[in-house]
PDB file of N, CA, C, O and CB in Angstrom:
ATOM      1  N   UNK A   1      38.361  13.894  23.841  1.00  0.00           N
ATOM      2  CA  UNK A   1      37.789  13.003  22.859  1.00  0.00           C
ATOM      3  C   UNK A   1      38.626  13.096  21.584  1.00  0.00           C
ATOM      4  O   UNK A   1      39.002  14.160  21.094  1.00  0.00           O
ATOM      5  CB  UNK A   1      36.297  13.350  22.586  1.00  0.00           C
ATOM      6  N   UNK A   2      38.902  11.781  21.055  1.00  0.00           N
ATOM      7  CA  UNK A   2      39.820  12.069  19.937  1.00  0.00           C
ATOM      8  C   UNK A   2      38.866  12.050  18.652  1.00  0.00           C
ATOM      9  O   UNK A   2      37.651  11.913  18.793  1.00  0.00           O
ATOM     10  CB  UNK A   2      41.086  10.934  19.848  1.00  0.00           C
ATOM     11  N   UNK A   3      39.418  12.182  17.483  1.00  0.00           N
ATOM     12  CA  UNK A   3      39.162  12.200  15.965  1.00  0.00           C
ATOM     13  C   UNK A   3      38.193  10.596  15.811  1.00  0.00           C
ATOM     14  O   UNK A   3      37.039  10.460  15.403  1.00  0.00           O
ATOM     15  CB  UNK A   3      40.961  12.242  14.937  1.00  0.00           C
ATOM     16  N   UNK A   4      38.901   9.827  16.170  1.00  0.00           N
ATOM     17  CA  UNK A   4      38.239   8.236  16.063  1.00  0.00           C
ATOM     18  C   UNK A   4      37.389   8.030  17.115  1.00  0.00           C
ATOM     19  O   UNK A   4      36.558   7.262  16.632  1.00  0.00           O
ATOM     20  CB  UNK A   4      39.311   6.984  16.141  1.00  0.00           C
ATOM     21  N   UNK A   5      37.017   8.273  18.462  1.00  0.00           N
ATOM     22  CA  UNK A   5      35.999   8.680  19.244  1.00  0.00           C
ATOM     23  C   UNK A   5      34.951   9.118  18.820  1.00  0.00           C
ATOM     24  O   UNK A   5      33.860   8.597  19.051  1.00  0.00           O
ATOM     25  CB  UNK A   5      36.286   9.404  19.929  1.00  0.00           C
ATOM     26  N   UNK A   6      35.224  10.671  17.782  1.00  0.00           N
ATOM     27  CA  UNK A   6      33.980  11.333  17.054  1.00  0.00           C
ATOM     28  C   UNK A   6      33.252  10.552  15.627  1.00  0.00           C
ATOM     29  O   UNK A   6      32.082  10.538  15.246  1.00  0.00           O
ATOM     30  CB  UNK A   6      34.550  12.857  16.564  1.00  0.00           C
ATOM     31  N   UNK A   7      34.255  10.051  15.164  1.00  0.00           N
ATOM     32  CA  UNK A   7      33.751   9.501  13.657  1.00  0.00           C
ATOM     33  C   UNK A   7      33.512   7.879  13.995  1.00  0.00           C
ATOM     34  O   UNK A   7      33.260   7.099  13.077  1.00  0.00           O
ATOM     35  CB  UNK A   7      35.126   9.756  12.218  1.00  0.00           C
ATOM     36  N   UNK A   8      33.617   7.405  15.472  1.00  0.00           N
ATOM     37  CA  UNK A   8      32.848   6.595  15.342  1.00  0.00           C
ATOM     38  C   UNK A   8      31.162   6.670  15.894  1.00  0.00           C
ATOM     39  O   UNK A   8      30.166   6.096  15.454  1.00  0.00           O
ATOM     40  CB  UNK A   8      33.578   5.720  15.800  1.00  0.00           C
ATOM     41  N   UNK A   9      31.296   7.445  16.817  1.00  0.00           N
ATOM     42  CA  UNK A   9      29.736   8.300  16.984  1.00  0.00           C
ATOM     43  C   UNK A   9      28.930   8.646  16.342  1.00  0.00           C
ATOM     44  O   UNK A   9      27.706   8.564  16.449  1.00  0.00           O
ATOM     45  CB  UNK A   9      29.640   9.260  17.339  1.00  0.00           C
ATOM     46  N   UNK A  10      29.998   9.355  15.116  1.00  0.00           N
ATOM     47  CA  UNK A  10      28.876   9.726  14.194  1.00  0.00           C
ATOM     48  C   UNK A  10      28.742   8.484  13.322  1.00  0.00           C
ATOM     49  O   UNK A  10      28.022   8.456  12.324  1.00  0.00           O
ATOM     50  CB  UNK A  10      29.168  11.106  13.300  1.00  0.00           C
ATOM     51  N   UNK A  11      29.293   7.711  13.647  1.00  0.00           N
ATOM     52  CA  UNK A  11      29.187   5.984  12.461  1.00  0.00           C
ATOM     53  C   UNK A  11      27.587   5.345  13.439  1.00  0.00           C
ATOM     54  O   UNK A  11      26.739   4.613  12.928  1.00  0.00           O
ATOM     55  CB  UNK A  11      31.418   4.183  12.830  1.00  0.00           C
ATOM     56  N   UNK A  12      27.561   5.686  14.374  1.00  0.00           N
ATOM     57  CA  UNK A  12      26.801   4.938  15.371  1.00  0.00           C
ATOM     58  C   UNK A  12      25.644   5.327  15.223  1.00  0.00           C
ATOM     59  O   UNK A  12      24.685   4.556  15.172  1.00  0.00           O
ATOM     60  CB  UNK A  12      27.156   5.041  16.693  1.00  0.00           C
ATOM     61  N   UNK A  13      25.536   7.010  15.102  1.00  0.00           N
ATOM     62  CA  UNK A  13      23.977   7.896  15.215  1.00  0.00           C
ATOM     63  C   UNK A  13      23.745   7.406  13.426  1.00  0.00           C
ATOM     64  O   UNK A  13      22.882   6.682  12.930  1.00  0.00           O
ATOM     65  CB  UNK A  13      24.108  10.305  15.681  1.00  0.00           C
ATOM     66  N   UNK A  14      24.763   8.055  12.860  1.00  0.00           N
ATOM     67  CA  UNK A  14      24.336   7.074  11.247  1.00  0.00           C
ATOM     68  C   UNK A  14      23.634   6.549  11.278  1.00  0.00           C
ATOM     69  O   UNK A  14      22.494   6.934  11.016  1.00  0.00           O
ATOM     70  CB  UNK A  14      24.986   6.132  10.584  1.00  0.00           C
ATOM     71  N   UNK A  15      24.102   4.782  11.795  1.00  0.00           N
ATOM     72  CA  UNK A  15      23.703   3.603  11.688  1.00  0.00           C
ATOM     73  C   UNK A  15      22.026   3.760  12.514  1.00  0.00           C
ATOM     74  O   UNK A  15      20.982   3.634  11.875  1.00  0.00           O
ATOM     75  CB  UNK A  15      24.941   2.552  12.370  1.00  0.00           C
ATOM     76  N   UNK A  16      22.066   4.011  13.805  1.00  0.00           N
ATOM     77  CA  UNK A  16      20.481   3.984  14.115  1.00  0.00           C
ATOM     78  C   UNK A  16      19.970   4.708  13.393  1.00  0.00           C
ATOM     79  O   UNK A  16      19.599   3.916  12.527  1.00  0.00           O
ATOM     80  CB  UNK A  16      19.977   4.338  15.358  1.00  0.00           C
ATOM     81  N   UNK A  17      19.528   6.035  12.949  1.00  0.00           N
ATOM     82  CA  UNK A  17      19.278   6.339  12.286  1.00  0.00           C
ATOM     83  C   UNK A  17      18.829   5.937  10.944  1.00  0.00           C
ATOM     84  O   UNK A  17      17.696   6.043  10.474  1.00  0.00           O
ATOM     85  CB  UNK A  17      19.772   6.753  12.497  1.00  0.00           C
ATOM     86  N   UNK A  18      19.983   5.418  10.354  1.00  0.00           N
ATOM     87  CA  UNK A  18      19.167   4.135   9.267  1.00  0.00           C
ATOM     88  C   UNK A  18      18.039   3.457   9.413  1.00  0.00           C
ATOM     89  O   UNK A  18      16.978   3.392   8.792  1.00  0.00           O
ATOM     90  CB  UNK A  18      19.851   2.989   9.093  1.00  0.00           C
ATOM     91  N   UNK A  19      18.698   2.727  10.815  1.00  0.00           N
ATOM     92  CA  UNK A  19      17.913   1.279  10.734  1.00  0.00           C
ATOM     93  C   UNK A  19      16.449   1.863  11.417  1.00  0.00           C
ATOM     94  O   UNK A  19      15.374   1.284  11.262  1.00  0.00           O
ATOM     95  CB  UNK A  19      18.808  -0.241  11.822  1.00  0.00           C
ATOM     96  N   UNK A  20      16.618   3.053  12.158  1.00  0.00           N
ATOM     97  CA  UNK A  20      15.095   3.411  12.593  1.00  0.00           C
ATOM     98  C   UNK A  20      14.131   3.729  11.496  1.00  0.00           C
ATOM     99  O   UNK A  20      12.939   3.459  11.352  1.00  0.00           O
ATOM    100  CB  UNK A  20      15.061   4.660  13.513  1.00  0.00           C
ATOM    101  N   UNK A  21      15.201   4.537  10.590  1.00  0.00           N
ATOM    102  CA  UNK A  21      13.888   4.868   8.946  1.00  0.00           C
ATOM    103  C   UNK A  21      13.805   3.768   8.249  1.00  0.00           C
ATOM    104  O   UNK A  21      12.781   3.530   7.609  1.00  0.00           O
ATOM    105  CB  UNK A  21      14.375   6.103   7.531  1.00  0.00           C
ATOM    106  N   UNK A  22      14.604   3.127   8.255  1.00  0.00           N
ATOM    107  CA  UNK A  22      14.299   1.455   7.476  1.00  0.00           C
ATOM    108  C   UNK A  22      13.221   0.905   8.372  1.00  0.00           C
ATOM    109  O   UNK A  22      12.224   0.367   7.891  1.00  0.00           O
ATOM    110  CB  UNK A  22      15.831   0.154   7.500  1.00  0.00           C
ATOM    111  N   UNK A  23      13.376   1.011   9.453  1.00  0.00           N
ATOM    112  CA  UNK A  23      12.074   0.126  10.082  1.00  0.00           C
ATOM    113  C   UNK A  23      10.806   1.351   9.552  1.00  0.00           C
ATOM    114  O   UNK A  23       9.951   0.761   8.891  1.00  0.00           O
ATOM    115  CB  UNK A  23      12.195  -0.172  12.310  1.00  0.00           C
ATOM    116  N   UNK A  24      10.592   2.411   9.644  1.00  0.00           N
ATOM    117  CA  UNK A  24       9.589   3.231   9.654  1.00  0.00           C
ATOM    118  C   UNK A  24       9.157   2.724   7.834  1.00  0.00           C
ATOM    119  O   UNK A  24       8.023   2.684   7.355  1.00  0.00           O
ATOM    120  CB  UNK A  24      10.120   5.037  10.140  1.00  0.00           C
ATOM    121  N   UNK A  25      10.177   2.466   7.289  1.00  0.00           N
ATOM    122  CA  UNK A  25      10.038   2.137   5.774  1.00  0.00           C
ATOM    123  C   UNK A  25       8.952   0.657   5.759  1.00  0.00           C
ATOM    124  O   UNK A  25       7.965   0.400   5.070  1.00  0.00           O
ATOM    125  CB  UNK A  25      11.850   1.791   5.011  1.00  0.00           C
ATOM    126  N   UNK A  26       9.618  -0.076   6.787  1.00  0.00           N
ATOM    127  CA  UNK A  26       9.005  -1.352   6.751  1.00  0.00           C
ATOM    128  C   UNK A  26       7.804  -1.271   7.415  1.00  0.00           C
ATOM    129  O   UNK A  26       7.129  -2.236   7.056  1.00  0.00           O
ATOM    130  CB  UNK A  26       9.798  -2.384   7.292  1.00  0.00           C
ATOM    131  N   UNK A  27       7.261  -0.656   8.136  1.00  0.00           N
ATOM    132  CA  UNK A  27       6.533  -0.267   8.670  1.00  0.00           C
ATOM    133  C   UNK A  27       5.157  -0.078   7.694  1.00  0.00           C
ATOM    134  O   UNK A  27       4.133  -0.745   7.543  1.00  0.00           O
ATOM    135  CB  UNK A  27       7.143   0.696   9.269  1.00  0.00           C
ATOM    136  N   UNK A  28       5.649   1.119   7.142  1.00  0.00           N
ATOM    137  CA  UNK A  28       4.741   1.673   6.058  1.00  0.00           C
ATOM    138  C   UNK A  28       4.325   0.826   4.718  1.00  0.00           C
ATOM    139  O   UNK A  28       3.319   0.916   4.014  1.00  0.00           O
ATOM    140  CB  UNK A  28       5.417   2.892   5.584  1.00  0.00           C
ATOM    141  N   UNK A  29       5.323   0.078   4.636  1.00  0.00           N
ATOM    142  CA  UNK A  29       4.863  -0.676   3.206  1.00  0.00           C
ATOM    143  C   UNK A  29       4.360  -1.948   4.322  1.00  0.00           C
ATOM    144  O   UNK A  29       3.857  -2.584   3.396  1.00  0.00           O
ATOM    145  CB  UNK A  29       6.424  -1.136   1.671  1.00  0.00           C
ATOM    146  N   UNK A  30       4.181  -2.522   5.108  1.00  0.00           N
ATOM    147  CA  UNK A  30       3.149  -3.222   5.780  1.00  0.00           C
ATOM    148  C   UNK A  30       1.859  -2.441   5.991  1.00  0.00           C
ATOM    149  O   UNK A  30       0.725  -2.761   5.634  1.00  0.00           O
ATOM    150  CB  UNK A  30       3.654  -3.664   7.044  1.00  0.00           C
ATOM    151  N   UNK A  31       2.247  -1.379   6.626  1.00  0.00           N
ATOM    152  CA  UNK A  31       0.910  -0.669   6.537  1.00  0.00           C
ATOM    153  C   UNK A  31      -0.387  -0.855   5.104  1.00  0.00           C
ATOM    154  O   UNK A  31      -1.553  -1.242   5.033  1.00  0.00           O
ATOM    155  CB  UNK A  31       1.455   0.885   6.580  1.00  0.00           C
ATOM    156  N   UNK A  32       0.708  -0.295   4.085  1.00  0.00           N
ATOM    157  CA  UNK A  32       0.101   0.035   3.139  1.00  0.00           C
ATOM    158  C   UNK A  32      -0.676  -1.706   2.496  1.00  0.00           C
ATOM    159  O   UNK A  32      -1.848  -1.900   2.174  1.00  0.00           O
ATOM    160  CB  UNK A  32       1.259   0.963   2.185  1.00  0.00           C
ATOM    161  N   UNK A  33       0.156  -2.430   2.494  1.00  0.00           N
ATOM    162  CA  UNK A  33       0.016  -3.751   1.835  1.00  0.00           C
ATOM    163  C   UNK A  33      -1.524  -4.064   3.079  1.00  0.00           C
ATOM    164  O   UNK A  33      -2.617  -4.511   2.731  1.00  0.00           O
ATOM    165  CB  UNK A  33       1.847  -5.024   1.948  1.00  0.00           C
ATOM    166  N   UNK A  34      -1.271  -3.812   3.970  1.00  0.00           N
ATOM    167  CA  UNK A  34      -2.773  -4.385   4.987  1.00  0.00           C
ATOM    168  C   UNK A  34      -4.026  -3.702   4.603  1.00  0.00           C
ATOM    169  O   UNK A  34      -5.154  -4.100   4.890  1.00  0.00           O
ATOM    170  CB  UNK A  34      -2.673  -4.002   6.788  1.00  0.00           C
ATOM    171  N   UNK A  35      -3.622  -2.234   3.672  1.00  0.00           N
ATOM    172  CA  UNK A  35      -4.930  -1.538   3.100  1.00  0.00           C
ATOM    173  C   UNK A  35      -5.055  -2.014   2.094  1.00  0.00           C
ATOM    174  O   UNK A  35      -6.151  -2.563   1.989  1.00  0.00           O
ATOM    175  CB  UNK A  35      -5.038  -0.161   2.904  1.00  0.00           C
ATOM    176  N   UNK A  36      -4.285  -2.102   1.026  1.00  0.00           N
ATOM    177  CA  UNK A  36      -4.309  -2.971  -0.346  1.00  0.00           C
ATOM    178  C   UNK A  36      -5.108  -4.058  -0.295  1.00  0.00           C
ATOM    179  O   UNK A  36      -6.059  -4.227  -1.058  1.00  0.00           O
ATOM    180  CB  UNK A  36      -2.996  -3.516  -0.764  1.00  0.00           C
ATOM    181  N   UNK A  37      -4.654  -5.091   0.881  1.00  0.00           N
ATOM    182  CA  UNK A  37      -5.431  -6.436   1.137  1.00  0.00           C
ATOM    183  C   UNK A  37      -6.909  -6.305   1.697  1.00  0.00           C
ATOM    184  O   UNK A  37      -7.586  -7.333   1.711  1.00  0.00           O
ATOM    185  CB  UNK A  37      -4.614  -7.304   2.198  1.00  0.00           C
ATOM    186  N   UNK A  38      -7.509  -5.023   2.199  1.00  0.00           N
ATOM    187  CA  UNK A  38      -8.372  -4.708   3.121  1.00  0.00           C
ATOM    188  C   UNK A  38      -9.283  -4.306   1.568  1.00  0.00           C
ATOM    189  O   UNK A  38     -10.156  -5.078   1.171  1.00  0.00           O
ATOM    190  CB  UNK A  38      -7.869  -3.477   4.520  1.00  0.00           C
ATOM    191  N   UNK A  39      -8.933  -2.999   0.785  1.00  0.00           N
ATOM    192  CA  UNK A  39      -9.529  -3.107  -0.067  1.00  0.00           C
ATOM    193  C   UNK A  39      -9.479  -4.161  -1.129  1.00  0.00           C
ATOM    194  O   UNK A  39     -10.649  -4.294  -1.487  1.00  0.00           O
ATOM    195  CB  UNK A  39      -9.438  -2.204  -0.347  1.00  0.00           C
ATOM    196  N   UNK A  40      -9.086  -4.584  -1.483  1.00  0.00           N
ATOM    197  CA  UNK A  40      -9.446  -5.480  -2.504  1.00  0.00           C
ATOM    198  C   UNK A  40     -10.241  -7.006  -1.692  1.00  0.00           C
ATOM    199  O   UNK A  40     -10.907  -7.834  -2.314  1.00  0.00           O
ATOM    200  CB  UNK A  40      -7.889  -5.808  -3.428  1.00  0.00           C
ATOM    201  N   UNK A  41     -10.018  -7.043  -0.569  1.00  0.00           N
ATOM    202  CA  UNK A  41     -11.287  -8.099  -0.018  1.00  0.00           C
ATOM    203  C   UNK A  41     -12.825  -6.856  -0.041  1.00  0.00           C
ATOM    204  O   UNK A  41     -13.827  -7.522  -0.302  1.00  0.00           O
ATOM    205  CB  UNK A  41     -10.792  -8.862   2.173  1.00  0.00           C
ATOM    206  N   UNK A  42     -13.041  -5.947   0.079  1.00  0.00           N
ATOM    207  CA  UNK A  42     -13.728  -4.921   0.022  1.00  0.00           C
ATOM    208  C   UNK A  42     -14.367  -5.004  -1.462  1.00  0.00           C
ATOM    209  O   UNK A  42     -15.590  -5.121  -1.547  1.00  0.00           O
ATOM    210  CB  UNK A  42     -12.883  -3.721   0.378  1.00  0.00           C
ATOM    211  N   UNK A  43     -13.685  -4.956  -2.474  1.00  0.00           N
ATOM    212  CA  UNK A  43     -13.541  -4.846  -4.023  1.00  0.00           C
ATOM    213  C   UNK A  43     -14.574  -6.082  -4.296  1.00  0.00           C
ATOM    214  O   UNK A  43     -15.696  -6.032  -4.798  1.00  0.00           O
ATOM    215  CB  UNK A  43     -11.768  -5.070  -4.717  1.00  0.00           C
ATOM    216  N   UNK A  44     -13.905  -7.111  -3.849  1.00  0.00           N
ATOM    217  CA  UNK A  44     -14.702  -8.765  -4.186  1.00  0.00           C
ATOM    218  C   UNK A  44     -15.670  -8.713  -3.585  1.00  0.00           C
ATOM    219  O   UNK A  44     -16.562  -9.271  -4.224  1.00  0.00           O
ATOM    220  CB  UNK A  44     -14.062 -10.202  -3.745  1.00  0.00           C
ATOM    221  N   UNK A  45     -16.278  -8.034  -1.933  1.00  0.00           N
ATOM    222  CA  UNK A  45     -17.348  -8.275  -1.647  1.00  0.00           C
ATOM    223  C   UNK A  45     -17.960  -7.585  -2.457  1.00  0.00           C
ATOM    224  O   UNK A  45     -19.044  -8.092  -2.746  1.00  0.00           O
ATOM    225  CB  UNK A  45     -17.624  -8.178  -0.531  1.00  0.00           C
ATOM    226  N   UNK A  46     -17.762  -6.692  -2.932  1.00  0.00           N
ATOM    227  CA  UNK A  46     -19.108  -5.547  -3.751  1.00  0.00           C
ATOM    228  C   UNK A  46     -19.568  -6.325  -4.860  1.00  0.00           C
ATOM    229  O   UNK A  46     -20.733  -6.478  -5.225  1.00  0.00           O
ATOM    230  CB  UNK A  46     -18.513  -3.824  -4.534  1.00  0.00           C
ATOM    231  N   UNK A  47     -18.387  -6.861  -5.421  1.00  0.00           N
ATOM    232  CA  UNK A  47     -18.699  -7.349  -6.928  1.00  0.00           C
ATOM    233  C   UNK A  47     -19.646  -8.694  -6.566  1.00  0.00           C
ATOM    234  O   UNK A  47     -20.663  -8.969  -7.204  1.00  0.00           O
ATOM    235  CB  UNK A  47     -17.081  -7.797  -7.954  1.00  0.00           C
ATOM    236  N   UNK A  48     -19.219  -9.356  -5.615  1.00  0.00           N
ATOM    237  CA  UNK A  48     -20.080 -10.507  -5.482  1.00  0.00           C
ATOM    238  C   UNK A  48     -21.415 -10.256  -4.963  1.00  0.00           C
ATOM    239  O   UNK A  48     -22.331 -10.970  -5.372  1.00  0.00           O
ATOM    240  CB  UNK A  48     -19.479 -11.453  -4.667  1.00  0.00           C
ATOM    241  N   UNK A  49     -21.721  -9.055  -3.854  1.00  0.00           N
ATOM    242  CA  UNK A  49     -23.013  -8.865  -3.443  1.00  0.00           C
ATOM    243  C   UNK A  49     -23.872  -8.249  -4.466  1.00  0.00           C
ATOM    244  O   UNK A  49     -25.053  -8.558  -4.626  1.00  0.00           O
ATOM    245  CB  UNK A  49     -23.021  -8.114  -2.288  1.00  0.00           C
ATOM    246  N   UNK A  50     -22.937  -6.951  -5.478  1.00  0.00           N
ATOM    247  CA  UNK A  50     -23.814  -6.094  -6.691  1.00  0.00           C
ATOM    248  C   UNK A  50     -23.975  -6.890  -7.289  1.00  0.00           C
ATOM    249  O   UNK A  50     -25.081  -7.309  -7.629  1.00  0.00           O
ATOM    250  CB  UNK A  50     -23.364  -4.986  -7.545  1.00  0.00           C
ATOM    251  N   UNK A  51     -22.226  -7.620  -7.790  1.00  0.00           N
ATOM    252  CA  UNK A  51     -22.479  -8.386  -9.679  1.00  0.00           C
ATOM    253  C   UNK A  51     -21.902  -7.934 -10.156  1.00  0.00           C
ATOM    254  O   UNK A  51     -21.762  -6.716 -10.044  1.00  0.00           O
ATOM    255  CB  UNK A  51     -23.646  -8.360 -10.684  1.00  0.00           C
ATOM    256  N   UNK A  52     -21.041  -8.893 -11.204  1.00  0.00           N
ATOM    257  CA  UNK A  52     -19.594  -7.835 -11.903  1.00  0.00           C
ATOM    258  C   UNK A  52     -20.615  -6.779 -12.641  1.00  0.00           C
ATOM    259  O   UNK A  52     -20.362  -5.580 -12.755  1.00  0.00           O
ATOM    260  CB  UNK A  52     -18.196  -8.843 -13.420  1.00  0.00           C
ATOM    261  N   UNK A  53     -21.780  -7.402 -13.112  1.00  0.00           N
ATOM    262  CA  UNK A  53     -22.350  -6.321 -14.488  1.00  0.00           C
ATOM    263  C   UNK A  53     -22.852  -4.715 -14.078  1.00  0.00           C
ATOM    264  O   UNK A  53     -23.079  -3.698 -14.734  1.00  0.00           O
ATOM    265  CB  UNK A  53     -23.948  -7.113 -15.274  1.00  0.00           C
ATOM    266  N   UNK A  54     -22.898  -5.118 -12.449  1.00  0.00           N
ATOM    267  CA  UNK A  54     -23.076  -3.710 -12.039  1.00  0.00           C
ATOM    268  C   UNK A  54     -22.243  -2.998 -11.628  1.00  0.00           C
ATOM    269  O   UNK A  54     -22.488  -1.829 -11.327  1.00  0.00           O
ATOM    270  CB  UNK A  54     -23.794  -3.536 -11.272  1.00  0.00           C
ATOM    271  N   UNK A  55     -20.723  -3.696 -11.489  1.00  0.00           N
ATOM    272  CA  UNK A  55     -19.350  -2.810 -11.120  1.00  0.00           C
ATOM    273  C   UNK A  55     -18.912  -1.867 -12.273  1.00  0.00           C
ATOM    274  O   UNK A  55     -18.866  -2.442 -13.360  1.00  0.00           O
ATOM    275  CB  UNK A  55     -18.009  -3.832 -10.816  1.00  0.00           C
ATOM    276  N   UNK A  56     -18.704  -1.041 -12.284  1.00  0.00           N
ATOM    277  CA  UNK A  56     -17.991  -0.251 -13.599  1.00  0.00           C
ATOM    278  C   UNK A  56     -18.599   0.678 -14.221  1.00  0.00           C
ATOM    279  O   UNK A  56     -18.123   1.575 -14.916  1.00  0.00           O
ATOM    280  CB  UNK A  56     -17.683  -1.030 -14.676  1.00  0.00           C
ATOM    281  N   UNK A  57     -19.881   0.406 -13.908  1.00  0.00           N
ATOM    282  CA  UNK A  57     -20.634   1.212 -15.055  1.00  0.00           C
ATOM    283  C   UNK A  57     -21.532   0.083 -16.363  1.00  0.00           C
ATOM    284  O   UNK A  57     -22.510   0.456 -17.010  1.00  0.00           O
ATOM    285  CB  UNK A  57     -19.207   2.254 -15.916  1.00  0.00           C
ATOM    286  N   UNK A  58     -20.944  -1.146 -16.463  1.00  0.00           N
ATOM    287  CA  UNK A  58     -21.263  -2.133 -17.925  1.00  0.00           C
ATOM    288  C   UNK A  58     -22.419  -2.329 -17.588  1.00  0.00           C
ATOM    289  O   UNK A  58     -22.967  -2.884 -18.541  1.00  0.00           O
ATOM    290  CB  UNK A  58     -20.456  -3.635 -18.309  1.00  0.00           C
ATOM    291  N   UNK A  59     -23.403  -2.140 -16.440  1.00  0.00           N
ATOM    292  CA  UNK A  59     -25.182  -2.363 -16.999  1.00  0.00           C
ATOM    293  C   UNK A  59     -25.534  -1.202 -17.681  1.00  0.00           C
ATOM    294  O   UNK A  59     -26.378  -1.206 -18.576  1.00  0.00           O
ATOM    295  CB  UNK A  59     -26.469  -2.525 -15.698  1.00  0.00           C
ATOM    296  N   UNK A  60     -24.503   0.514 -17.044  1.00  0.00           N
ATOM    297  CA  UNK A  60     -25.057   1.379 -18.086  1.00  0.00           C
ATOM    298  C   UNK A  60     -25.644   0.715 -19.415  1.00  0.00           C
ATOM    299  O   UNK A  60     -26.802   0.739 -19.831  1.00  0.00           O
ATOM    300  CB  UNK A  60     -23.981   2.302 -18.469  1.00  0.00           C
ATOM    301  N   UNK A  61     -24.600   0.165 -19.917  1.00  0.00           N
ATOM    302  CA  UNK A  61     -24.274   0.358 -21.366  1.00  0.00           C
ATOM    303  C   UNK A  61     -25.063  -0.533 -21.701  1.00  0.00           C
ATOM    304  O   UNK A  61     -25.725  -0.197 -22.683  1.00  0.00           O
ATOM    305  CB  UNK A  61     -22.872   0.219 -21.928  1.00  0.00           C
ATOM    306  N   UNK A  62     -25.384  -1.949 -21.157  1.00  0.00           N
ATOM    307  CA  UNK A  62     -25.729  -2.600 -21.606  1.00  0.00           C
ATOM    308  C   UNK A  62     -27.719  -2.090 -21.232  1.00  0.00           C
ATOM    309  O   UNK A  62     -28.513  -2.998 -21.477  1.00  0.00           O
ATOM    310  CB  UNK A  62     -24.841  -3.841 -21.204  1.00  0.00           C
ATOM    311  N   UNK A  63     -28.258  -0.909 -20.762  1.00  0.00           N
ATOM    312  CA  UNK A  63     -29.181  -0.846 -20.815  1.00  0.00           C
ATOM    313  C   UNK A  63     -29.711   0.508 -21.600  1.00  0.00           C
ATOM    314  O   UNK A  63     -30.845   0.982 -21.523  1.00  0.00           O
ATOM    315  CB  UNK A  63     -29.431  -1.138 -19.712  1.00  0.00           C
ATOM    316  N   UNK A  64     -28.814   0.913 -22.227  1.00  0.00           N
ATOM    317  CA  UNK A  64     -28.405   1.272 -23.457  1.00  0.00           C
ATOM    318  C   UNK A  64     -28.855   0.568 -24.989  1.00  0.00           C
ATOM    319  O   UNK A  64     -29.377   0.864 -26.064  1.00  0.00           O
ATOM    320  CB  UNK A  64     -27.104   1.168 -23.255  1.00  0.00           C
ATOM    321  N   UNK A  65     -28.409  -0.277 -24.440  1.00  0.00           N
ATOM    322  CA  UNK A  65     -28.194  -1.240 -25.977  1.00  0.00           C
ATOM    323  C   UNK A  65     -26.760  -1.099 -26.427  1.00  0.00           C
ATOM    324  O   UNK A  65     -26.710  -1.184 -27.654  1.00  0.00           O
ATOM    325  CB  UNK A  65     -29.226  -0.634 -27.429  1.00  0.00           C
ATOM    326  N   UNK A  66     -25.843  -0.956 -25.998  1.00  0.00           N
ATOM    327  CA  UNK A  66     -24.521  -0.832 -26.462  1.00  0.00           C
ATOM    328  C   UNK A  66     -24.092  -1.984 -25.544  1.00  0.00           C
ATOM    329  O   UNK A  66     -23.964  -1.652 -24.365  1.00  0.00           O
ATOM    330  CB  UNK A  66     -23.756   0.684 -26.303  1.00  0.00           C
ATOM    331  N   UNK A  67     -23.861  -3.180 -25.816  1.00  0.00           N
ATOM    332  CA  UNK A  67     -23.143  -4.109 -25.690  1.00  0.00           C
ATOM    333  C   UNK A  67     -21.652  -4.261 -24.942  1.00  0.00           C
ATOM    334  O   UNK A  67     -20.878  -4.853 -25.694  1.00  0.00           O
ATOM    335  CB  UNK A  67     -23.147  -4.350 -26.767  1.00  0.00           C
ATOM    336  N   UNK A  68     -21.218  -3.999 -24.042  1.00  0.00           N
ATOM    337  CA  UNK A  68     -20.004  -3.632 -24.202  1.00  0.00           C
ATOM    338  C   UNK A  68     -18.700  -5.210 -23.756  1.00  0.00           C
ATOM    339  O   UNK A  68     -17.478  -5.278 -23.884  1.00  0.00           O
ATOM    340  CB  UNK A  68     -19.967  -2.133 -23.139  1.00  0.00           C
ATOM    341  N   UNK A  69     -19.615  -6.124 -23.286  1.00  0.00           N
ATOM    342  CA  UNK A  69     -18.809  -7.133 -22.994  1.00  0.00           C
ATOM    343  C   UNK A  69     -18.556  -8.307 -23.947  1.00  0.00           C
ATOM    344  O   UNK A  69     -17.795  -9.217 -23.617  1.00  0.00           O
ATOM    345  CB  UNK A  69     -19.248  -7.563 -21.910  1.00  0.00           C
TER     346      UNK A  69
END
């Protein structure tokens, strides 16, 4: 096996290598973006079934008497 035999092998395992963690990359930020989208449809149902005034804490306040909106 010569010198250019080896350094293109290792050009080759390189290259998959890349492109397998680039896919695992792409992978994961799909992953992640399908939880992002999962909660925040999650987020809107609460607020629409509670009520923004009960998301956060702001009926505390407002049953308080501290005004906060």
């Amino acid at each position: 096996m010569t010198r250019s035999d080896c350094d293109s092998g290792a050009t080759v395992r390189i290259f998959t290598e890349l492109l397998v963690s680039g896919m695992a990359v792409d992978f994961s930020i799909t992953l992640l973006q399908r939880l992002l989208l999962e909660f925040q449809r999650l987020l809107r149902r609460l607020i629409w079934e509670v009520g923004p005034e009960e998301v956060g804490g702001i009926s505390q306040f407002r049953e308080h008497g501290n005004d906060m909106v």
